[in-house]
C-alpha positions as CSV (number, residue, x, y, z in Angstrom):
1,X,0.0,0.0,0.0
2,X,2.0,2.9,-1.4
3,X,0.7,5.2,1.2
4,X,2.2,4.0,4.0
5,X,5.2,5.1,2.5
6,X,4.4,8.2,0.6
7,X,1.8,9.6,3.1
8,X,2.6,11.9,6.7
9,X,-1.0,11.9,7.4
10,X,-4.4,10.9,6.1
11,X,-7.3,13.4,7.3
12,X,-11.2,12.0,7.8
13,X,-13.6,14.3,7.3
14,X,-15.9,16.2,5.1
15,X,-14.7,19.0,3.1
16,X,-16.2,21.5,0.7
17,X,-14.9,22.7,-2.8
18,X,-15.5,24.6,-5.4
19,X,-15.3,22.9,-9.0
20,X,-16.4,26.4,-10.8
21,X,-18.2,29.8,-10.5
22,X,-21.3,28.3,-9.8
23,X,-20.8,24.8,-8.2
24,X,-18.7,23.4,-5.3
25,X,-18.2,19.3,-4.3
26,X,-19.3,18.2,-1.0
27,X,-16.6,15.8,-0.3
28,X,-19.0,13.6,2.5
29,X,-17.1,11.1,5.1
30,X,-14.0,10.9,2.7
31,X,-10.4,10.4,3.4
32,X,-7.3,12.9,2.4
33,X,-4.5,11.7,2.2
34,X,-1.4,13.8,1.8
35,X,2.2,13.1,1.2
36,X,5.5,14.3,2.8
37,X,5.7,17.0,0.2
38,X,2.7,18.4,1.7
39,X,0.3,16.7,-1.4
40,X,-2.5,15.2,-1.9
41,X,-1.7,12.0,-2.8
42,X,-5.3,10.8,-3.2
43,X,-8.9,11.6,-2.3
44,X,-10.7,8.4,-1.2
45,X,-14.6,8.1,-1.2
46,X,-16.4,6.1,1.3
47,X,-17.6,4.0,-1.7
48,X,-14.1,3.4,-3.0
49,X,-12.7,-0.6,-2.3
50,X,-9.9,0.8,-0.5
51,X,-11.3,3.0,1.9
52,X,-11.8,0.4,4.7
53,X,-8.4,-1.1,4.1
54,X,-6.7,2.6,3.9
55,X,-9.2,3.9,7.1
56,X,-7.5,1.0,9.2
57,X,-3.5,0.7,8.5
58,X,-3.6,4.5,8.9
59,X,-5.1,4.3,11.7
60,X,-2.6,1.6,13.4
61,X,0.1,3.6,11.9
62,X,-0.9,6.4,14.1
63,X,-1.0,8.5,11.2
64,X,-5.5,9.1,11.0
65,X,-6.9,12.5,12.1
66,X,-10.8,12.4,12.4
67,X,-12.5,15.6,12.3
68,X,-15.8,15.6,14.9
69,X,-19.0,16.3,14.2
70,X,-19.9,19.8,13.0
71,X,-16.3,20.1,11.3
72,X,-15.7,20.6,8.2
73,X,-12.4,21.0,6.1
74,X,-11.8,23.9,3.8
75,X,-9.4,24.8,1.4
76,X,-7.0,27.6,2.3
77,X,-8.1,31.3,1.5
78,X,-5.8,32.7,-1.5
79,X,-5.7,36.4,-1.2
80,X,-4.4,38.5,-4.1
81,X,-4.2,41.9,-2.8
82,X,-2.8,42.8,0.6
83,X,-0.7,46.1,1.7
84,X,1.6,44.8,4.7
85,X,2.7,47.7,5.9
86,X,-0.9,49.4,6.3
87,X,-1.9,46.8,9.0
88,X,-1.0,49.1,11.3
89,X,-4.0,51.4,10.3
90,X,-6.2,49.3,10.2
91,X,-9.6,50.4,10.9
92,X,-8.4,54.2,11.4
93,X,-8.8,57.1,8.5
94,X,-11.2,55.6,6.7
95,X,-13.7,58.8,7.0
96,X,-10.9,60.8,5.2
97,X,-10.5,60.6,1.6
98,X,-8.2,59.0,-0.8
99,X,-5.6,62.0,-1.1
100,X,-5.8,62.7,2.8
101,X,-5.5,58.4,3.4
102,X,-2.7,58.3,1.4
103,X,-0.7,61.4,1.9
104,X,-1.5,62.7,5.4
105,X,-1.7,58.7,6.6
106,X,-0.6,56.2,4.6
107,X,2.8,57.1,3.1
108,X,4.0,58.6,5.9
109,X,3.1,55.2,7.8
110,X,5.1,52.7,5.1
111,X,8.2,55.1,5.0
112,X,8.1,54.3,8.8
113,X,9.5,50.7,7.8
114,X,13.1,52.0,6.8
115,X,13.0,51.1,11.6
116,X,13.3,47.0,10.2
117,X,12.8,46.5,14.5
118,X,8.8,47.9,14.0
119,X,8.6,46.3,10.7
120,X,9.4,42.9,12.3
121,X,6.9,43.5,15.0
122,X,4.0,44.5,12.7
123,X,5.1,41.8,9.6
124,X,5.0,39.2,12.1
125,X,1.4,40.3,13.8
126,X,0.2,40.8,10.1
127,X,1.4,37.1,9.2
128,X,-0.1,35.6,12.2
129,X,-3.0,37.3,11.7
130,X,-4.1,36.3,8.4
131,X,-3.2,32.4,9.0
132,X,-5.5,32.8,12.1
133,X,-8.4,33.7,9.2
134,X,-7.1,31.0,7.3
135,X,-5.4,32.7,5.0
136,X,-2.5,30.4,3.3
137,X,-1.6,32.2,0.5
138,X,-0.8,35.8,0.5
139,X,0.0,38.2,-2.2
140,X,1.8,41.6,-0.3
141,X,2.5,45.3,-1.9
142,X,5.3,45.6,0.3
143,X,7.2,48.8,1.0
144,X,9.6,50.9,-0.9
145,X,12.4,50.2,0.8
146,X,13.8,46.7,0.4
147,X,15.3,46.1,4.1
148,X,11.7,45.8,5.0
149,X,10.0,44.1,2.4
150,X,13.2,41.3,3.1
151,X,12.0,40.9,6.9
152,X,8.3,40.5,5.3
153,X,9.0,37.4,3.2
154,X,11.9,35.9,6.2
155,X,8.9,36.1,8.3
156,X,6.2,34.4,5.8
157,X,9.1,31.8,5.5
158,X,9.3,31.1,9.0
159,X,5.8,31.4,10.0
160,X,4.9,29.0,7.3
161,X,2.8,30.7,4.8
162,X,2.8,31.2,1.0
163,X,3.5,34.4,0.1
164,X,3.9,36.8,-2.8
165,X,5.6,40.0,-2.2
166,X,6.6,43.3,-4.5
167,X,9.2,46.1,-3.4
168,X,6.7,48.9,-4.0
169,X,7.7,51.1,-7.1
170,X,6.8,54.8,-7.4
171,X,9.5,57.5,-8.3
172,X,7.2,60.3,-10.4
173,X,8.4,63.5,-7.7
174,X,5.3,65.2,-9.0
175,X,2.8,62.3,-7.5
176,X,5.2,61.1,-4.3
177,X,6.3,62.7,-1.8
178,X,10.0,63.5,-1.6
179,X,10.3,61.4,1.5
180,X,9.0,58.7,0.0
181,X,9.2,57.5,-3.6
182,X,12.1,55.8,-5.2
183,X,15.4,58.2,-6.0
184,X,15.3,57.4,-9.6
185,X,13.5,55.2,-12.2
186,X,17.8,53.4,-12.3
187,X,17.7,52.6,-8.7
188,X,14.0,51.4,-8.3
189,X,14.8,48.6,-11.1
190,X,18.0,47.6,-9.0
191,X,15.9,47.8,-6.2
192,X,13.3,45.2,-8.3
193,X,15.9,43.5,-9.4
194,X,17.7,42.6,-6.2
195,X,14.5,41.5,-4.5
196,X,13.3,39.6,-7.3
197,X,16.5,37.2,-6.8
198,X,16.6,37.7,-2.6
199,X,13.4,36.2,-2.6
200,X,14.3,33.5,-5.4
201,X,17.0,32.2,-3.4
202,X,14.6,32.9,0.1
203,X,12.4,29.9,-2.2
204,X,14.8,27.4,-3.0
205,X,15.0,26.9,0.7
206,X,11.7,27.1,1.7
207,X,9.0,24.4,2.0
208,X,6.1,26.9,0.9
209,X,6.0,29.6,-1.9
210,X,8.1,32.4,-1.4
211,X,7.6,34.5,-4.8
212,X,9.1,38.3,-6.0
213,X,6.7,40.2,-7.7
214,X,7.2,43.2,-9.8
215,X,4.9,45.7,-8.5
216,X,4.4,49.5,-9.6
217,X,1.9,51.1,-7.4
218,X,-0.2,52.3,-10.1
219,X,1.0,54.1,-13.2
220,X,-0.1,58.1,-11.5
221,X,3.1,57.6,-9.1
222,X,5.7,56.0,-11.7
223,X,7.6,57.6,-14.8
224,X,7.4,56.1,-17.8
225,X,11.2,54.9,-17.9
226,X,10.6,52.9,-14.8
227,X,7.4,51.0,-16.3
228,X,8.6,50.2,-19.4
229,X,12.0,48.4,-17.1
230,X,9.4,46.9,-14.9
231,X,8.0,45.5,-17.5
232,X,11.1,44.3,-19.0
233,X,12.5,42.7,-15.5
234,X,9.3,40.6,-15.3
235,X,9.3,38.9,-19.2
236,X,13.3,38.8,-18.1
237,X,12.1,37.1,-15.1
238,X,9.1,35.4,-15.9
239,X,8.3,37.2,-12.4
240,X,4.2,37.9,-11.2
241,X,3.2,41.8,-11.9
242,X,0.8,43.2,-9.4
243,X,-0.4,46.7,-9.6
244,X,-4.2,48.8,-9.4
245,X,-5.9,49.3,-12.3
246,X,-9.2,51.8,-12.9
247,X,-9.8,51.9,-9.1
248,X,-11.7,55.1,-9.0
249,X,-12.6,58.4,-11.2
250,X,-9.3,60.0,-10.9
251,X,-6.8,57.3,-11.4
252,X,-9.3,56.3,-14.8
253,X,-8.9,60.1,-15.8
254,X,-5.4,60.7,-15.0
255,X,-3.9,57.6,-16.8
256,X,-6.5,58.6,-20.1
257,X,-5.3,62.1,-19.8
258,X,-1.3,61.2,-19.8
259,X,-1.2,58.0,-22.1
260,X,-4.2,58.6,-24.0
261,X,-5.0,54.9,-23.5
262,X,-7.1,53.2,-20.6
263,X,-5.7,51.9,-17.9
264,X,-5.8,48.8,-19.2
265,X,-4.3,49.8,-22.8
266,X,-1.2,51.2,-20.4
267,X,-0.5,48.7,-18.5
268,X,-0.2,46.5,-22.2
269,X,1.8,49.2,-24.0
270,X,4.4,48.8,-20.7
271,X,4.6,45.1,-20.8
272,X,2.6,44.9,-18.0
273,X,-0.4,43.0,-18.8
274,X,1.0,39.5,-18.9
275,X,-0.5,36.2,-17.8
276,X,1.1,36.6,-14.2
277,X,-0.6,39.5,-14.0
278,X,-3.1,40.8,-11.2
279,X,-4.5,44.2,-11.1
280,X,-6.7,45.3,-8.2
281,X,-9.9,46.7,-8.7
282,X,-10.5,46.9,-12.2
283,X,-13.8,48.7,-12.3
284,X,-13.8,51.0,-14.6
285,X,-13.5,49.1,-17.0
286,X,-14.7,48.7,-20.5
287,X,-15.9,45.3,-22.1
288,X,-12.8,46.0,-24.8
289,X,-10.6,46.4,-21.6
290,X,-11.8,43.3,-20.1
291,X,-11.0,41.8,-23.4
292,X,-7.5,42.8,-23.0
293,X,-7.3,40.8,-19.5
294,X,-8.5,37.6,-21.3
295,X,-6.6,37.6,-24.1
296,X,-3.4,38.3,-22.3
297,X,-4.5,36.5,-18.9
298,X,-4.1,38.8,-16.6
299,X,-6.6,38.7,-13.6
300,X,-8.6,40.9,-11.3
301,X,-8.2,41.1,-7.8
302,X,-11.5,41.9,-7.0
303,X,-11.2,44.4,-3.2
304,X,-15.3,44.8,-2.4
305,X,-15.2,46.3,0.7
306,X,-12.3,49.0,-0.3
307,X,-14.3,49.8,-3.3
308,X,-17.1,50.9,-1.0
309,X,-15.2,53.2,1.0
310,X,-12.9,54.6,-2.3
311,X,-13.3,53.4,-5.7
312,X,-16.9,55.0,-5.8
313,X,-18.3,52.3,-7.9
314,X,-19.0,48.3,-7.5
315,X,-17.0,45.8,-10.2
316,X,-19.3,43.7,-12.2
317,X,-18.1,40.6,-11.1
318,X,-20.8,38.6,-12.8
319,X,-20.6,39.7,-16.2
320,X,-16.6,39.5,-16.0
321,X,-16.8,35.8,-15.0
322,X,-19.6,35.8,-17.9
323,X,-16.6,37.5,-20.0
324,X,-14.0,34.5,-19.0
325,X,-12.1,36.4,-16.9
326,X,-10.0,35.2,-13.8
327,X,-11.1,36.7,-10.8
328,X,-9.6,36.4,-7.2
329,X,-10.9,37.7,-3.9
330,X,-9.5,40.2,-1.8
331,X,-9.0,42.0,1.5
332,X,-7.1,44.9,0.3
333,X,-5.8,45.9,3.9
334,X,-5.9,48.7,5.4
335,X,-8.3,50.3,2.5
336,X,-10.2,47.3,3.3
337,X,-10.5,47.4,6.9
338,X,-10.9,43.2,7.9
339,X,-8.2,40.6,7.6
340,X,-11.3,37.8,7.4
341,X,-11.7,36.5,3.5
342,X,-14.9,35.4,5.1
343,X,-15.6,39.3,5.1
344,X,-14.4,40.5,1.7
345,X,-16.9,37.0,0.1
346,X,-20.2,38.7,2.5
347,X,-19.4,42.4,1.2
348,X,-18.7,40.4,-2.5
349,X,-22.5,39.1,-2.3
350,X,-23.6,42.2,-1.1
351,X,-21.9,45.0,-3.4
352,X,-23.5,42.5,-6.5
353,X,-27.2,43.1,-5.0
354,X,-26.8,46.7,-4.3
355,X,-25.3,46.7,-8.5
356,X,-28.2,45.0,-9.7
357,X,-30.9,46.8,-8.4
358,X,-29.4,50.3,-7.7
359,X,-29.8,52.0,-4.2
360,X,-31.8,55.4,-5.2
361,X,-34.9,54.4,-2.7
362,X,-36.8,57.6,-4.1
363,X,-36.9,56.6,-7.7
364,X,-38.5,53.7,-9.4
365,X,-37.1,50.2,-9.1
366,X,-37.0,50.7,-12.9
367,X,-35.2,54.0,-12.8
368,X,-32.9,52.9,-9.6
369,X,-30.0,52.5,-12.3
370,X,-29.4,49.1,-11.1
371,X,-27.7,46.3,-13.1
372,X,-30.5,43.6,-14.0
373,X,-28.6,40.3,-13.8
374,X,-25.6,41.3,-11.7
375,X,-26.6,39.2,-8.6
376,X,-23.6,36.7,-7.2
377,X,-24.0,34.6,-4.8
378,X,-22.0,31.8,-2.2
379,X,-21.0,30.1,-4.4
380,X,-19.1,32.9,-6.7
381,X,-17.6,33.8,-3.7
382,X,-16.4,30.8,-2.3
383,X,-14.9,30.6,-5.8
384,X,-12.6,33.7,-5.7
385,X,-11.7,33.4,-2.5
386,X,-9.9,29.8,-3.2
387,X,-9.8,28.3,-7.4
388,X,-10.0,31.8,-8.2
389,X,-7.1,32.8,-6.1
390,X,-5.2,29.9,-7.0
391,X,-5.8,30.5,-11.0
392,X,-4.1,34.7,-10.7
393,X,-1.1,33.2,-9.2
394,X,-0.9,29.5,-11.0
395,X,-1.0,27.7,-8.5
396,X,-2.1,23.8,-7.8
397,X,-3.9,24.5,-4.9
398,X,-7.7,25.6,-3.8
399,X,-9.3,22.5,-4.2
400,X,-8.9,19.1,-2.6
401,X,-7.8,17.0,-5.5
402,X,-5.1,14.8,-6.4
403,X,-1.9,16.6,-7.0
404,X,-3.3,19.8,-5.5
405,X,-1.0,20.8,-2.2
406,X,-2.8,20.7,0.7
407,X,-3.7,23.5,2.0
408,X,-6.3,23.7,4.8
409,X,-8.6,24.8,8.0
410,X,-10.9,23.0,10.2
411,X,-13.7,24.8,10.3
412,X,-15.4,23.8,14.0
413,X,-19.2,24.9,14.2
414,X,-18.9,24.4,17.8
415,X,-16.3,26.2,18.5
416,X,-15.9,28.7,21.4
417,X,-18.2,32.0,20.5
418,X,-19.2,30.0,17.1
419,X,-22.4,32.1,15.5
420,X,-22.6,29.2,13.6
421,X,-25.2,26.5,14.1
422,X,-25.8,23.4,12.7
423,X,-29.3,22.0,13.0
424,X,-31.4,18.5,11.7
425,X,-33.1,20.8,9.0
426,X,-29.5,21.7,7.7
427,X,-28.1,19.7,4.6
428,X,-24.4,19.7,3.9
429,X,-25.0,22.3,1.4
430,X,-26.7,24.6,3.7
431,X,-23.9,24.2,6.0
432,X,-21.4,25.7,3.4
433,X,-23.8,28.7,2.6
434,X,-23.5,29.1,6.2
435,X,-20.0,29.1,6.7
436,X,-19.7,31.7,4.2
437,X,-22.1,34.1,5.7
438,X,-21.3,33.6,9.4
439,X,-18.1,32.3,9.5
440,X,-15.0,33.9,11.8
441,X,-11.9,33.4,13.0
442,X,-12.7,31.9,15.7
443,X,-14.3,29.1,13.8
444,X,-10.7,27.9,13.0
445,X,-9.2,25.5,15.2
446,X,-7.0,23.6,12.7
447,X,-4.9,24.6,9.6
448,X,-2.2,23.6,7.3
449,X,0.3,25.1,4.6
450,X,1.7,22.5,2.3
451,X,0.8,19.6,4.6
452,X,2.2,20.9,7.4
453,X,0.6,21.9,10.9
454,X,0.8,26.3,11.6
455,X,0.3,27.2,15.1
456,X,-2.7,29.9,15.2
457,X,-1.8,32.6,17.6
């Protein structure tokens, strides 16, 4: 039996997937069983000949985990879009707006990480944090300076998530302030350039993903020297872009106005829009720019509940999955104010509603300017926050199938201050709608990166 050999641990439980968009697997009463590469070596049904043979050598082996009842296993939450240096602010400036956030707040706070002793104490509380939520895989706009942004992916390493990190790029004096912005379009490249192969070597010793990505801020704050050289380290590279794209009226304008091309049409013309590409936001855009992100296979990192508070408008995530597009899920710290995926899926749901029927309560339902047909639901959500996730960064991962590494999270209905409940009248089904909507941190009591047990703090 080749998985006494190949196998650390075989998990029996019932987990929840999703398979697409629209449908998700109820994996009922099955066994996981996952290698020492951290693996799934196989997924056994109950109805499968081997499953009592497998069920009891793993279990003399010592090597079974049963989950109780009213626990279910997940896969890990993949989010694409998170600012690690804002965590400190979380929750705080959000009545101001975007100029005030990021000038009178904001830059001022990630400049504060050239101290590597409070960038260590926040990385590490950031990091903790989001594997708490069940966060696995993380994708990080780190900081200008590269000190910092080094200390961010030693602790990922260490703490034993995935993680994809970018030395923030923005050197345009007339859109960043002198005391902080990159000296010169030369030295932010050398800047790139040296972290792209720090964190290449960080990987080749680590068990999990520890990626570099090439990450302008957004084109406002970057000359067009230093775009057209990021775009030339990352097809040097092959390294992940990350950037925002048509996040609210002015960025849209100001891009049109200095390229005369879209967003979009900018970030192609720099080499920018590649198919390791993920651009935050995206809601301005046109049908012909969404076109642009399928043909070249770039993805959206959709950020609901920051778009409420700055980008002024809702992304139509339904008719971009209609489109083909890839979409991921998330938090979009500190403009997004939660480090629960669970949150950023409930504000996902309820952004689509308020899009489809419009929110002008003294006009008309048919004059409301509402989207007709723009409605997602659980199971679109579920969706980006995992497969969705896991298709930006290619990754084999989000889903509890052969080959995919496992990554993981018990979630315990009876957990201590659980609001969720699990009653006769509830299928399995229901329990996953559930989860979704009422799900929190404290609902985790187990989870694992690449096969391998994290501590939650």
């Amino acid at each position: 039996m080749t998985f006494l050999t190949n196998c650390s641990s075989v998990i029996r439980g019932t987990a929840f997937h999703s398979t697409g968009p629209n449908s998700f697997d109820i994996l009922e009463d099955h066994l996981f069983l996952v290698d020492e590469a951290g693996v799934l070596d196989d997924v056994i049904s109950p109805k499968d000949d081997r499953y009592d043979n497998i069920l009891r050598r793993s279990e003399d082996a010592g090597s079974l985990q049963r989950l109780k009842s009213q626990q279910y296993l997940l896969p890990g939450f993949i989010d694409t879009h998170v600012h690690a240096p804002q965590w400190a602010q979380v929750g705080k400036a959000l009545d101001a707006d975007l100029p005030v956030w990021l000038n009178d707040y904001t830059f001022p706070l990630e400049a504060a990480y050239k101290n590597t002793d409070f960038a260590e104490t926040i990385y590490k509380d950031l990091v903790q944090t989001l594997l708490a939520n069940g966060t696995t895989t993380a994708q990080y706009f780190g900081s200008v300076h590269n000190e910092p942004n080094k200390v961010l992916a030693e602790i990922c390493a260490s703490e034993g998530q995935h993680a994809y990190i970018g030395k923030v790029v923005m050197d345009l004096p007339s859109q960043c302030p002198d005391y902080y912005r990159d000296s010169s379009p030369q030295a932010a490249l050398n800047a790139t350039e040296d972290f792209l192969t720090y964190c290449r070597n960080l990987n080749s010793r680590t068990r999990q993903d520890i990626v570099g990505v090439v990450t302008p801020r957004f084109i406002p704050t970057c000359s067009d020297e230093v775009l057209y050289g990021l775009g030339d380290l990352a097809r040097h590279y092959d390294a992940p872009v990350q950037s925002h794209c048509s996040e609210g009226d002015w960025e849209h304008a100001h891009v049109l106005e200095r390229t005369g091309l879209s967003d979009t049409q900018a970030h192609l013309k720099y080499g920018l829009l590649t198919n390791k590409t993920t651009l935050a936001h995206s809601v301005y855009l046109s049908d012909s720019d969404a076109e642009l992100y399928k043909e070249h296979g770039a993805a959206i990192a959709h950020s609901p509940l920051s778009n409420i508070l700055f980008a002024g408008a809702v992304c139509p995530v339904k008719r971009r999955l209609e489109q083909g597009l890839s979409i991921s899920l998330a938090t979009d710290i500190s403009a997004g104010y939660t480090p629960s995926m669970f949150d950023s899926m409930r504000q996902a749901i309820l952004s689509s509603r308020l899009l489809s029927t419009g929110t002008d309560f003294s006009k008309s339902p048919i004059e409301r300017g509402g989207i007709p047909a723009s409605v997602i639901d659980f199971r679109q959500a579920f969706y980006m926050a995992t497969v969705g996730g896991a298709t930006a960064l290619h990754v084999n991962a989000g889903q509890f199938r052969k080959g995919c590494r496992f990554d993981a999270f018990v979630f315990d209905c009876l957990a201590s201050q659980s609001q969720t409940r699990q009653y006769d009248t509830d299928s399995l089904a229901d329990m996953l709608q559930k989860i979704i909507f009422t799900g929190q941190r404290q609902n985790i009591t187990a989870l694992w990166v690449s096969g391998r047990p994290v501590s939650l703090h």
